[in-house]
Every structure is written in structure tokens, then in C-alpha cells.
ZAKEDO-784337 format. One record per residue (C-alpha): residue number from 1; residue in one letter; x, y, z. Coordinates in pm, 1 decimal, always signed. Example, Ala and Ser with C-alpha at 12.3 -4.5 7.8 and 13.67 -1.06 7.14 Angstrom:
! residues 2
+-----+----+----------+----------+----------+
!   i ! aa !        x !        y !        z !
+-----+----+----------+----------+----------+
!   1 !  a !  +1230.0 !   -450.0 !   +780.0 !
!   2 !  s !  +1367.0 !   -106.0 !   +714.0 !
+-----+----+----------+----------+----------+
! end
This chain:
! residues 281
+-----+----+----------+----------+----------+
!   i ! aa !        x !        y !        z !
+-----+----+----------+----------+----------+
!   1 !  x !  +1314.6 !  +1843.5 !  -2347.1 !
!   2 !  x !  +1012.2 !  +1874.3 !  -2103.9 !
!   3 !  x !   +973.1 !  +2120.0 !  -1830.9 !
!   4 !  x !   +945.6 !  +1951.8 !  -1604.7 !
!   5 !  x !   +873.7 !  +1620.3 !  -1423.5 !
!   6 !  x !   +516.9 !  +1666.8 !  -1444.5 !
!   7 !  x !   +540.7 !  +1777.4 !  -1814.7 !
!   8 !  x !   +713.4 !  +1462.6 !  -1844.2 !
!   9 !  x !   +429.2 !  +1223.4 !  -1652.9 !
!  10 !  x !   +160.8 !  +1378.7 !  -1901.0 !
!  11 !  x !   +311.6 !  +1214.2 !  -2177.4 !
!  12 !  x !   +344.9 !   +888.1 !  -1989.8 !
!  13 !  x !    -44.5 !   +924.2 !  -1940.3 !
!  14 !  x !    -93.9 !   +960.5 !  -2315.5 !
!  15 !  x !    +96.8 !   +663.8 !  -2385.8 !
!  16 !  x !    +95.6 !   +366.3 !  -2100.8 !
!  17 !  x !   -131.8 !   +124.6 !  -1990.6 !
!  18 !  x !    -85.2 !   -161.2 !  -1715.6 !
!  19 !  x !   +101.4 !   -461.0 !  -1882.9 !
!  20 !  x !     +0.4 !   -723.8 !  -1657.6 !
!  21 !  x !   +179.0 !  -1050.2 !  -1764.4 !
!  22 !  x !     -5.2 !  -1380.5 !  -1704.6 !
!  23 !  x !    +92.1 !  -1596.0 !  -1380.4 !
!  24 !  x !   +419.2 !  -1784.4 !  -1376.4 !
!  25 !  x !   +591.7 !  -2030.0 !  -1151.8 !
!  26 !  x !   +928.2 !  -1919.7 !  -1002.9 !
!  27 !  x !  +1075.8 !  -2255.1 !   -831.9 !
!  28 !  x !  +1281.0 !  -2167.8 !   -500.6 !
!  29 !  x !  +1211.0 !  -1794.2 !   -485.4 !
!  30 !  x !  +1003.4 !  -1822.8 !   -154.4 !
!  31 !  x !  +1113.0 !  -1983.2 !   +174.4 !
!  32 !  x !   +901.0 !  -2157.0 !   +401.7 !
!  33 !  x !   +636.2 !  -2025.5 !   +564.8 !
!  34 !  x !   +697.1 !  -1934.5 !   +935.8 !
!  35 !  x !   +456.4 !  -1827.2 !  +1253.7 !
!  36 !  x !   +518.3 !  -1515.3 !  +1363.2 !
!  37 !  x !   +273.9 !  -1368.3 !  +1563.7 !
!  38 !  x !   -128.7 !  -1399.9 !  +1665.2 !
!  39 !  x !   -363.5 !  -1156.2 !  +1521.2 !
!  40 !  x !   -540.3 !  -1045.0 !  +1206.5 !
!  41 !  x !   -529.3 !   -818.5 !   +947.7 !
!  42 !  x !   -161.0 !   -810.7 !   +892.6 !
!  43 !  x !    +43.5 !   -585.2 !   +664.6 !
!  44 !  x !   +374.5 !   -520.0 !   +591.6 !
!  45 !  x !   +659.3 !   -309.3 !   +397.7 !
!  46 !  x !   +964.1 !   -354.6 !   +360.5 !
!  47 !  x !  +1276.4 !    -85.3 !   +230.6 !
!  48 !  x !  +1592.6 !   -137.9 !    +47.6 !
!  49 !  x !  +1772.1 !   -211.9 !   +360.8 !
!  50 !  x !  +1570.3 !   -507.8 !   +398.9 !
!  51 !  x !  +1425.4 !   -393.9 !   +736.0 !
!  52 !  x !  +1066.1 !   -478.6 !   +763.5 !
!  53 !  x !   +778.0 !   -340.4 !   +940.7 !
!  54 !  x !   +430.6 !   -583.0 !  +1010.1 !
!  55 !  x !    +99.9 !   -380.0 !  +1202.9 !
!  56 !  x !   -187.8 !   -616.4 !  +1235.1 !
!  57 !  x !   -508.3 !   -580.7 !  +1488.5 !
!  58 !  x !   -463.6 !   -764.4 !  +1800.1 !
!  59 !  x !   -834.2 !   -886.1 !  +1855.3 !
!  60 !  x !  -1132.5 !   -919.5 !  +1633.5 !
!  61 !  x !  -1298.7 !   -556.0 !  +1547.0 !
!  62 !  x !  -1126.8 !   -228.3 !  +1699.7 !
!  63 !  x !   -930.0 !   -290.7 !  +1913.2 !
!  64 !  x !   -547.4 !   -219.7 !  +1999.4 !
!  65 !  x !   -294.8 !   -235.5 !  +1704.4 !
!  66 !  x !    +52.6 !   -395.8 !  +1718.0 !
!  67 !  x !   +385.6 !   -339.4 !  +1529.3 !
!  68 !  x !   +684.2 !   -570.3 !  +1490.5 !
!  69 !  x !  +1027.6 !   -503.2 !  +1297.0 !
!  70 !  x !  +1245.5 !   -709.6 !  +1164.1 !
!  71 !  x !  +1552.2 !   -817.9 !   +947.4 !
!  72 !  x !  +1506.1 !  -1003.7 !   +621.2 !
!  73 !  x !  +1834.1 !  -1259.0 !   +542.1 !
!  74 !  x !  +1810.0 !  -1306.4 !   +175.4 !
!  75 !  x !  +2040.1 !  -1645.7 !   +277.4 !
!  76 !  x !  +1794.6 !  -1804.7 !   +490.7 !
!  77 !  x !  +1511.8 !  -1640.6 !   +354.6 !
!  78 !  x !  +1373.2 !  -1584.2 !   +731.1 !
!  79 !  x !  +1299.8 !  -1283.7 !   +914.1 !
!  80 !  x !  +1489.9 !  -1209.5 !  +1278.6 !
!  81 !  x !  +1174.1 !  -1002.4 !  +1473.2 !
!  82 !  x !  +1197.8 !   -777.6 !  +1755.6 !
!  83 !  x !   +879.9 !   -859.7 !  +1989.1 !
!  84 !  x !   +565.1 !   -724.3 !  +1858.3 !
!  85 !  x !   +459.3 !   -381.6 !  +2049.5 !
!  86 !  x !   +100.2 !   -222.2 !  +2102.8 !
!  87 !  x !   +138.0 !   +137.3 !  +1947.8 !
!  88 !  x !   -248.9 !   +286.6 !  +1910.3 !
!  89 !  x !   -649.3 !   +105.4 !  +1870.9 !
!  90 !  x !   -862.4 !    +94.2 !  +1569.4 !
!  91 !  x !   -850.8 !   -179.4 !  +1321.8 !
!  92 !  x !   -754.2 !   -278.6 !   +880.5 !
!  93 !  x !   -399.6 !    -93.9 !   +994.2 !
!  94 !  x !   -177.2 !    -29.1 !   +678.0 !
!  95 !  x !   +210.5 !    +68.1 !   +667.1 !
!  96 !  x !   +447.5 !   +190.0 !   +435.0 !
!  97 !  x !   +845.2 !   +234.1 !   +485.5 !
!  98 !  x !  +1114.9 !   +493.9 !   +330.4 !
!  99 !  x !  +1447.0 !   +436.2 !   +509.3 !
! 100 !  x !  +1420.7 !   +503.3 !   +846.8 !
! 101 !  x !  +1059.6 !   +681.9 !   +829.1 !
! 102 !  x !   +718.8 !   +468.8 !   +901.0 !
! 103 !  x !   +353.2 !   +596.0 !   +799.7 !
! 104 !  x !    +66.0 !   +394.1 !   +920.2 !
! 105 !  x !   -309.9 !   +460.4 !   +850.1 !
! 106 !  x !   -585.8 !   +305.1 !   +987.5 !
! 107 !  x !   -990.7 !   +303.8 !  +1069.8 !
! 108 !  x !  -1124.7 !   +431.1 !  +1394.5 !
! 109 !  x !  -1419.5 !   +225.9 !  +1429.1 !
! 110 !  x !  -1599.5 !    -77.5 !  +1269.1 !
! 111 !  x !  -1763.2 !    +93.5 !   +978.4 !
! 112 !  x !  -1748.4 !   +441.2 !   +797.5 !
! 113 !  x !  -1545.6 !   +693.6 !  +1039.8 !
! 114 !  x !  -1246.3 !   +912.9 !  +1126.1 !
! 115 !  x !   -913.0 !   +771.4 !   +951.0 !
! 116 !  x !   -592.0 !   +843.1 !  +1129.7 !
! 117 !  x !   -236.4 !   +802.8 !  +1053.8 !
! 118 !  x !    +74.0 !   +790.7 !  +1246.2 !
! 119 !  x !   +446.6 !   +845.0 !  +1149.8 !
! 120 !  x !   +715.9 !   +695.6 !  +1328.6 !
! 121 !  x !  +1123.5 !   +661.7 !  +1313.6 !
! 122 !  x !  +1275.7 !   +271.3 !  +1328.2 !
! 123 !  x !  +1549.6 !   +230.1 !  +1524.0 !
! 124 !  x !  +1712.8 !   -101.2 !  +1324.2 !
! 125 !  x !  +1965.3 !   -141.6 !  +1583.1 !
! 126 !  x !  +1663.9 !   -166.9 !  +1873.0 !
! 127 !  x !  +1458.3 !   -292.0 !  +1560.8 !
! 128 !  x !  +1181.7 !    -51.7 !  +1756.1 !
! 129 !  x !   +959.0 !   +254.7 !  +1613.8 !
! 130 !  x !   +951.4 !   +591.7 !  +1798.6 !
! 131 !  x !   +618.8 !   +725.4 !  +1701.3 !
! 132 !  x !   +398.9 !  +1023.0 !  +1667.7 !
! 133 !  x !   +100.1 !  +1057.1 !  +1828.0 !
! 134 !  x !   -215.6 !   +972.7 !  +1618.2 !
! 135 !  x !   -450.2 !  +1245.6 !  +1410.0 !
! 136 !  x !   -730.3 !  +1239.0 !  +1205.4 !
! 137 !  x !   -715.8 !  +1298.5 !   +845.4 !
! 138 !  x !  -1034.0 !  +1210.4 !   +637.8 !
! 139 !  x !  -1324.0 !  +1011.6 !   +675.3 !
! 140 !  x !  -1379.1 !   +639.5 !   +514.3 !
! 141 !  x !  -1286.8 !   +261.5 !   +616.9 !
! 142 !  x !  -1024.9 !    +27.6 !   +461.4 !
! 143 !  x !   -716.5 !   +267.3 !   +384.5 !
! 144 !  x !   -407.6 !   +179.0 !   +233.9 !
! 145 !  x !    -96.9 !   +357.4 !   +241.4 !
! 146 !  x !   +258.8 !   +405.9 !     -1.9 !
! 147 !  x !   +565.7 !   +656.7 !    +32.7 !
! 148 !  x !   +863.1 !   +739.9 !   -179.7 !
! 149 !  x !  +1106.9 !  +1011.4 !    -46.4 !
! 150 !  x !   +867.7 !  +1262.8 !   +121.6 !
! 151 !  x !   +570.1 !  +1171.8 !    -65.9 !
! 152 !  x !   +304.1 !   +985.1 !    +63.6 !
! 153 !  x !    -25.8 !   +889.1 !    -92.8 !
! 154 !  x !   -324.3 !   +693.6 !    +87.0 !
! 155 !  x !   -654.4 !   +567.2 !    -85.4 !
! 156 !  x !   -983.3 !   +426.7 !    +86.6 !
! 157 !  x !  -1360.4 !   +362.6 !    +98.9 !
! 158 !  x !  -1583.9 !   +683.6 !   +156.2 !
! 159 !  x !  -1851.0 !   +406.2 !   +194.7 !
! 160 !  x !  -1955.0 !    +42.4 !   +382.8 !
! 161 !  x !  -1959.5 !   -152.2 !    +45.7 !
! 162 !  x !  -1903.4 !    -73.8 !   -296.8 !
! 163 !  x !  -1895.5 !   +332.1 !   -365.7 !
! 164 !  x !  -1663.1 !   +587.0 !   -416.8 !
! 165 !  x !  -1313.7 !   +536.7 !   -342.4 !
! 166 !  x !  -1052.0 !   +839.9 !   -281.8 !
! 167 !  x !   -717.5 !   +934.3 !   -282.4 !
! 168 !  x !   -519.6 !  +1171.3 !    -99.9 !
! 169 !  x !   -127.9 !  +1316.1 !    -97.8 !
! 170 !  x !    +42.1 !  +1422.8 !   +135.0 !
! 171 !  x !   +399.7 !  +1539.8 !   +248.2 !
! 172 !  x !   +552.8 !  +1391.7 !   +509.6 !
! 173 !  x !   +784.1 !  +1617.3 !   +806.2 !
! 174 !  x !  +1031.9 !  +1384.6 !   +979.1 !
! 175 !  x !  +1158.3 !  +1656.5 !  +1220.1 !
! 176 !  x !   +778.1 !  +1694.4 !  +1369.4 !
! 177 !  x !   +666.2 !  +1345.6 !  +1262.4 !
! 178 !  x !   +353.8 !  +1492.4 !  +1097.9 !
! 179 !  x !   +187.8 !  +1493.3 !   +737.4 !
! 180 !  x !    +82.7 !  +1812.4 !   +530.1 !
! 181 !  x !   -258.2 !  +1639.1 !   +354.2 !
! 182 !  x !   -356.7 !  +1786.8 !    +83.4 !
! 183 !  x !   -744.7 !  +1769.7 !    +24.1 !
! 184 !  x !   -847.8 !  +1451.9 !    -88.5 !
! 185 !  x !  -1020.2 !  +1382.3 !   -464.1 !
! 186 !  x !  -1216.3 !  +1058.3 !   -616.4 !
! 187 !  x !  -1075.5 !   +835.7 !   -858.1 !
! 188 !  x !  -1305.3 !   +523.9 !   -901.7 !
! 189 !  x !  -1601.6 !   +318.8 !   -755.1 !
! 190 !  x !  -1558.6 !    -28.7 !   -606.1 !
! 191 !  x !  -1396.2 !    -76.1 !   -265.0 !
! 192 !  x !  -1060.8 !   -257.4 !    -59.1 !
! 193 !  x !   -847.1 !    -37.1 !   -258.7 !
! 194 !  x !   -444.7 !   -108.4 !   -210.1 !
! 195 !  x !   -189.6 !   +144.0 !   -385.1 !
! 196 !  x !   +194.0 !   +128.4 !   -434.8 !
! 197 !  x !   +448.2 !   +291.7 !   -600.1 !
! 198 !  x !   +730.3 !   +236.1 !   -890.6 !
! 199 !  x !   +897.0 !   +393.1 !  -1198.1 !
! 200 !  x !   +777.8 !   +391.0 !  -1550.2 !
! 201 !  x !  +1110.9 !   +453.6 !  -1724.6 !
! 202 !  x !  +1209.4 !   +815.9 !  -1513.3 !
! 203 !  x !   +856.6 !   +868.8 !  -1411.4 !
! 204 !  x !   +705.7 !   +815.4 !  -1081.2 !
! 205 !  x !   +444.5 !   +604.3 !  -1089.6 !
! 206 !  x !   +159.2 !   +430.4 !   -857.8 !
! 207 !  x !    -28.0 !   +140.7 !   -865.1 !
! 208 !  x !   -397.6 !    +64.8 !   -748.3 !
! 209 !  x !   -570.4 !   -220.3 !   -736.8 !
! 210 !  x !   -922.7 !   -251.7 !   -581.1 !
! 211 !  x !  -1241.8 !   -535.6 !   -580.8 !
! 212 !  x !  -1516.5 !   -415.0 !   -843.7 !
! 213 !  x !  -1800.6 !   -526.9 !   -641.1 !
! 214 !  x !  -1928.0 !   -796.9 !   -378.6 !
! 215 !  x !  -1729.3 !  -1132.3 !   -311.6 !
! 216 !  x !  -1571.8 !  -1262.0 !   -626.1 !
! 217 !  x !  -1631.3 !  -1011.1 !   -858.1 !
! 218 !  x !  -1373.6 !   -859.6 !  -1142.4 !
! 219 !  x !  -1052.6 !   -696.2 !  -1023.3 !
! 220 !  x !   -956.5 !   -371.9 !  -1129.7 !
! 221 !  x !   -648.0 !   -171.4 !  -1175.5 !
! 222 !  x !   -507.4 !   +163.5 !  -1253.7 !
! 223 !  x !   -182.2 !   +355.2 !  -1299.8 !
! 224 !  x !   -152.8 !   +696.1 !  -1179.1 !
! 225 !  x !   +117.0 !   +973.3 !  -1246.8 !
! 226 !  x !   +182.0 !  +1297.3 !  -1062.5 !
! 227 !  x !    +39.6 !  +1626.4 !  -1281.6 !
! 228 !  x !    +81.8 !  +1840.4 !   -969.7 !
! 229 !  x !   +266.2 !  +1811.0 !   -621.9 !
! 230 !  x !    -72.0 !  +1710.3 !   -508.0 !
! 231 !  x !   -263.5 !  +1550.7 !   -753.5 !
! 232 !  x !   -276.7 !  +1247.0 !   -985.8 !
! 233 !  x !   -399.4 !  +1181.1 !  -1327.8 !
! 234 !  x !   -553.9 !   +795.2 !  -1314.2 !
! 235 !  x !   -540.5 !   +578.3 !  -1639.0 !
! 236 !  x !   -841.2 !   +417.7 !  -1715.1 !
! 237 !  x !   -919.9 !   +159.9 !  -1518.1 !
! 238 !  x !   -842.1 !   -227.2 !  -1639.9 !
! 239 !  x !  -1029.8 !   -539.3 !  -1543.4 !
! 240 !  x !   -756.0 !   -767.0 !  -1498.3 !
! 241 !  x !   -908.9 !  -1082.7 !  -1300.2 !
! 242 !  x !  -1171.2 !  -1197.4 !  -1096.6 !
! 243 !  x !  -1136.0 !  -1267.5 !   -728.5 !
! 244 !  x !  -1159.4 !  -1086.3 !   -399.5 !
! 245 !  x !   -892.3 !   -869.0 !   -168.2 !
! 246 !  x !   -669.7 !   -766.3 !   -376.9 !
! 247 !  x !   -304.9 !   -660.3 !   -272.7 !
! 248 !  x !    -55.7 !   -477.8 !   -469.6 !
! 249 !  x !   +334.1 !   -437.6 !   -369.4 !
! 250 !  x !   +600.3 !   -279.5 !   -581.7 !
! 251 !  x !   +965.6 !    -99.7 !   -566.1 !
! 252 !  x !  +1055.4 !   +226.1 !   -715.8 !
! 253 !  x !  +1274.4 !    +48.2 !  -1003.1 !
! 254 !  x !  +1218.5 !    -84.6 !  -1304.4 !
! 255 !  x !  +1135.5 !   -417.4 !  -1111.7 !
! 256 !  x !   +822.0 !   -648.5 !  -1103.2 !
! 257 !  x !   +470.9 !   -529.4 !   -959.1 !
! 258 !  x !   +282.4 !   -811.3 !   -794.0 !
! 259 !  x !    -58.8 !   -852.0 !   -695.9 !
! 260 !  x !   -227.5 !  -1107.4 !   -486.7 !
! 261 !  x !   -566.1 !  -1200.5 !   -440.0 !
! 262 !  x !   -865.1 !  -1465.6 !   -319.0 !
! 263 !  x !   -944.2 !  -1662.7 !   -596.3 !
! 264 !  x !  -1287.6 !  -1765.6 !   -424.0 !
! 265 !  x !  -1545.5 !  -1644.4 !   -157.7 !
! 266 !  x !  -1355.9 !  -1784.8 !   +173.7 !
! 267 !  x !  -1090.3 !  -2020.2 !   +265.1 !
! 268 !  x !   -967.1 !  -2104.8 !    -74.6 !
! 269 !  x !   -703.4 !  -2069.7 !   -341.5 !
! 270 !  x !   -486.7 !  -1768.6 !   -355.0 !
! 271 !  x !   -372.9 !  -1657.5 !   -695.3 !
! 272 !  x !    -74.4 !  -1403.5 !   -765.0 !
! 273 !  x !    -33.1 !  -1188.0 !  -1092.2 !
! 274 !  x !   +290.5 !  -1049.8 !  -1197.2 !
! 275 !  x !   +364.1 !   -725.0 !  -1394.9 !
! 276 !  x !   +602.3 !   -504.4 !  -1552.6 !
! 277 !  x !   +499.8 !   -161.4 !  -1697.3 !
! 278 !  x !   +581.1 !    -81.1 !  -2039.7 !
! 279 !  x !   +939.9 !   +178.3 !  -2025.7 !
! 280 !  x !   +913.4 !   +512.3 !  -2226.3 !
! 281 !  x !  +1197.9 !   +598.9 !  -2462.8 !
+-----+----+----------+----------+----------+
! end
């Protein structure tokens, strides 16, 4: 018997590797496609509940930032929205949802600058967010963000362009709608980096994928798993396609992990890839 959980996710490290499976076709999963909203950059998440949150930028560059939430109908496959709401300005917004509890990240200004994040509380009956006010918690561009429970990690550039990208942990405080950071640590090189989490058998798990280098270029991705309330081992990274803008989504299950992605430089193809990670008896 291990010791504990963390005892437990250094023998996952020891023995798993991403298992991505090659694309397949799965007739009459998706409904139609349906205009929501005018902007750019959007991103979503979605909980168990099947509310769903959407940020996107409201203009080209910084700018303000706007939030709608929503109902999914798994009949109709459509989404009943609230109005969209301005909430804060900067631009590349990302979101993550646990339950009731929101955390959004997003850049300052155009390049290299101040990140800041923002928790809120949805209302599903209003389908509104109360939110925090903003703060600033590292420096970088293009951060993404994923929570399970309390736990919330965020990776991002530290650089315009391929370099260094870092992670970061942090604890989230629903009474005071804040988030104890921990300090933040590097993990790769490339840049757009997306993370999520899921389960590997019992064992918490995250997913990253992120572009290798300039326009279509390989696609890389790693699993990570906890070795401290703060910090993450990372598996050696895996090329696992070529494109550009990669996006990873998951659920804390034993359910699929999906990844999208440009398949060229530009208006183009868009390719999906579908995984499962291997269980641990």
C-alpha cells in the first residue's frame, strides 16, 4: 500500500506514457453548428452539470473581455445562453469550471506582460457570474487554465515566440474568491500551451499540449502527476502531430482526452485526435 497519493503518482510516472489513439469518425455525436456571439478568441468549460461558461475578447488586441453562461441539452444538442456580459480588459482570456466556481486567466497587454486571473461564482438560475476583482500573478502571454476540486493549475509563454513555457499551482478560496499561487517552475520550450485535467486509474492527472515551433510545426504533449501539493513531475514530452494551436479538453474520469488543432498555416482544415491513457492496476 502507498503512503500516500503522491507516493502513488510516482509510480504512475515510472510507468505511463500518453496513448494517443489515431483519429476516428463518430457519426451523430455533434449537433449543428450555431452563432452565438461576435468576437474572438473564444474559450469555454463546461462541468458535470452541463452548465457552460464561454470568455472571448470583444475587439481585436486588448481590449474588454466578455463572459456568457449557458445550459447544454444533451436532447437538442444546443446551448440556452444568458446574454454575454463585459467582466474585465486584456485579451487570449482562458476559463475553467468546478461546480459553481469560475477561474479565468488572461494577458494584460499585446505581448509579454502582467497575467491576471479572476475567480467568480455562477449563479445557474440567473445563468450570471459574481466575480472577484482582477490581480496579477506572473508574467508571460498566452495562458491557459484547468481546476479540479480546489486545485488549479495554469501554464503560459514567458516569451513572444517559441521559449520557455511554465506552469504554476495554485489553491483556490471560494469564501474570498482569491488564489494562493504557489511560485511558478518550467516544464518545456515551445509556446500556445493548453493544459487539462483527468484520472489515470485513481491518480490525478493533467494534460498539456503545446506548438513545437513556428506555424505548422510538430505538436507536442505531456502528462503530468502531482509529487507535491504544489508541484508536478512532467513525462517526457511526445511528438504526436504536426499542425498549429493546439487545444486539449478532458474530464476527471476514465473518459476520452481530445485535442484539436490547425492542420495548416491559416484558414484551413481542422484535425481532432482522440485519447485514452493507459489505467494502472
Amino acid at each position: 500500500m502507498h503512503k500516500n497519493k503522491f507516493d502513488r503518482n510516482l509510480v504512475a510516472i515510472a510507468t505511463i506514457a500518453a496513448l494517443w489513439s489515431t483519429p476516428a469518425l463518430y457519426a451523430g455525436m455533434w449537433g449543428d453548428s450555431v452563432p452565438y456571439d461576435n468576437g474572438l478568441n473564444p474559450k469555454a468549460a463546461v462541468d458535470f452539470c452541463e452548465t457552460v461558461v464561454e470568455v472571448h475578447n470583444g475587439t481585436k488586441g486588448v481590449g474588454q473581455l466578455w463572459y456568457r453562461v449557458g445550459q447544454a441539452n444533451r436532447s437538442s444538442k444546443t446551448i440556452t445562453w444568458n446574454n454575454s456580459f463585459p467582466y474585465d480588459n486584456g485579451m487570449n482570456p482562458s476559463v475553467a469550471l468546478n461546480c459553481s466556481t469560475v477561474v479565468e486567466v488572461h494577458n494584460a497587454t499585446q505581448g509579454v506582460g502582467p497575467l491576471w486571473y479572476r475567480v467568480g461564482q455562477v449563479d445557474t438560475a440567473s445563468k450570471t457570474i459574481t466575480w472577484n476583482k482582477s490581480f496579477p500573478y506572473d508574467n508571460g502571454m498566452n495562458p491557459s487554465v484547468a481546476i479540479y476540486g480546489s486545485t488549479v493549475v495554469e501554464v503560459h509563454n514567458a516569451t513572444q515566440g517559441v521559449g520557455p513555457l511554465w506552469y504554476r499551482v495554485g489553491q483556490v478560496d471560494t469564501a474570498s474568491k482569491t488564489i494562493t499561487w504557489n511560485k511558478s517552475f518550467p516544464y518545456d520550450n515551445g509556446l500556445n500551451p493548453t493544459v487539462a485535467f483527468t484520472l489515470s486509474s485513481s491518480v490525478l492527472a493533467l494534460v498539456e499540449v503545446h506548438n513545437g515551433g513556428y506555424g505548422v510545426a510538430p505538436l507536442w504533449s505531456h502528462i503530468g502527476y502531482f509529487t507535491g501539493p504544489s508541484t508536478i513531475k512532467w513525462v517526457d514530452g511526445e511528438a504526436y502531430d504536426k499542425g498549429m494551436n493546439p487545444c486539449v479538453a478532458a474530464s476527471v474520469g476514465y473518459g476520452p482526452v481530445v485535442e484539436v488543432h490547425n492542420g495548416v498555416d491559416g484558414l484551413g482544415q481542422l484535425w481532432y485526435r482522440l485519447a485514452y491513457l493507459p489505467q494502472i492496476q
